[in-house]
C-alpha angles and dihedrals in degrees: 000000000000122000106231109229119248102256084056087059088041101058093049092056087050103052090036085060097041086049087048097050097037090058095044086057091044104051086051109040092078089055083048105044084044099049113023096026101045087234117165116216098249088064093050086042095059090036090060097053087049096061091037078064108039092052080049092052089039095049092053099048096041084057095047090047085050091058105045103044094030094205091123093167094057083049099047083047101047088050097050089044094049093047088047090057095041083065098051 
């Protein structure tokens, strides 16, 4: 059996941790924007499409651009560290 080298570990880690935080944010931010923001549901509910479509948009082009430049590693990178300081 062959040994898997260790960015592809760390990649999986990375993205393990990132999946883990991402859904932690987002099962909570309704309850946030509802309560602490004031928000109505209508508002979270159109927040929420918008950023169903902008991670669509965001996932076509991101292909396309992967394609075209191959250069998949900037991209992964750029992604995870995007998604980082959008957290912040």
């Amino acid at each position: 059996m062959k040994k898997l080298p260790a960015g592809i570990w760390a990649l999986g880690f990375v993205s393990l941790f990132m999946d883990i935080s991402s859904e932690l944010i987002h099962s909570l931010l309704p309850i946030f924007m509802m309560t602490t923001l004031g928000a109505s549901v209508i508002a979270v509910g159109f927040i929420e499409g918008i950023a169903e479509a902008a991670a669509a948009f965001t996932k076509v082009f991101s292909g396309i651009i992967s394609d075209y430049i191959r250069k998949r590693k900037i991209l992964a990178v750029l992604g995870y560290r995007l998604s980082s300081w959008l957290f912040l």
